[in-house]
N, C-alpha and C positions, 0 to 999 in steps of 0.2 A: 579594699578592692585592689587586685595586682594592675598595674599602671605598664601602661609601652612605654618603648623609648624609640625616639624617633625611627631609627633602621630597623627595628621590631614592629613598629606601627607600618612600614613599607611593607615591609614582608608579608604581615597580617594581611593588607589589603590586598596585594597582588594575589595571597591564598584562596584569599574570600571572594577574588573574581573569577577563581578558577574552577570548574567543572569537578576537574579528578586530582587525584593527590600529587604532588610535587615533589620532587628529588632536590639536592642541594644543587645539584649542575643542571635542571632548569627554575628553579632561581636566581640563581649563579646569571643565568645568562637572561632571566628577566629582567634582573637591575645590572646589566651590563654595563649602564648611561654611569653607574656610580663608581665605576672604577675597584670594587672591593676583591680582595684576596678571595679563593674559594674557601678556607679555613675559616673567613671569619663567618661568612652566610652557614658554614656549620654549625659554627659557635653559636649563633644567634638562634637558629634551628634548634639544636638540643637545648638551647635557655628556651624557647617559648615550649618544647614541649615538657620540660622541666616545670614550666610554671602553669602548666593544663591546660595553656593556649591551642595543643596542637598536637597532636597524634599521632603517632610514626608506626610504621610496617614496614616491614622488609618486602623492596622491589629487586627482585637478584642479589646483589653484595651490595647494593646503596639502601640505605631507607627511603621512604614515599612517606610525604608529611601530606597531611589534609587538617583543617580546625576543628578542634574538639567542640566549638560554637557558633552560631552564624553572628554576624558582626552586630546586627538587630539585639541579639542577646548580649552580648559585649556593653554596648551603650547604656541596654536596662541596665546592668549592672553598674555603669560609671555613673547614669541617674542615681537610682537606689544609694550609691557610694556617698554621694553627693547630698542628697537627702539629709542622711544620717548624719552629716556633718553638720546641721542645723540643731540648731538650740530648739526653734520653733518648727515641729512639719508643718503644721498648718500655713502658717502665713510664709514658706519657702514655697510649698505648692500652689497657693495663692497668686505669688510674685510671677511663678514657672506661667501658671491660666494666662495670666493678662500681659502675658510676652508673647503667646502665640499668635499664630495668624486666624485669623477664621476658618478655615481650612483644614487646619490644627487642630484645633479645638472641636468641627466638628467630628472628624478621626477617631479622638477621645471620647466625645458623648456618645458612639457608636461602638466603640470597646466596652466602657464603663457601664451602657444599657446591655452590652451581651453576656456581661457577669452577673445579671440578677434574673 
């Protein structure tokens, strides 16, 4: 599973709160707070669509970036990544059940009865 890095994971979120596709110069100017070059918000921009995070189209002479995934799907996939990483599924999934909240859990028995 491809992993963020921290200014990657800002960017990601700020994406994924946003409606419509995003330009580097409003990014740029969403993480205004972090003082960054506008070069580097490119840079980051062409690495997350490089790595399938994020999809670009030409908006006039700039590109418009929108997520190739919603962030819900991102996570399944750091789960799933996660998983895999276990010697045992079973008793990693086990450990995951009896972390949850009740609340959680009933979420689950309400997905899991919709798959059958």
């Amino acid at each position: 599973m491809k992993g963020l890095g921290e200014l990657e994971r800002a960017v990601m979120e700020l994406l994924w709160a946003r409606e419509a596709p995003a330009t580097a110069r409003d990014v740029s100017r969403a993480l205004a707070d972090r003082d960054l070059a506008h070069t580097t918000v490119m840079t980051v921009l062409d690495r997350l669509a490089k790595k399938d995070f994020l999809v670009r189209e030409r908006d006039g002479r700039a590109w418009a970036y929108r997520p190739a995934a919603s962030r819900e799907s991102y996570v399944a996939e750091l789960m799933l990544g996660a998983l895999a990483m276990s010697g045992d599924r079973d008793a990693a999934l086990a450990a995951f059940a009896r972390s949850v909240t009740d609340d959680e859990a009933a979420a689950l028995r309400r997905v899991l009865e919709g798959l059958t």
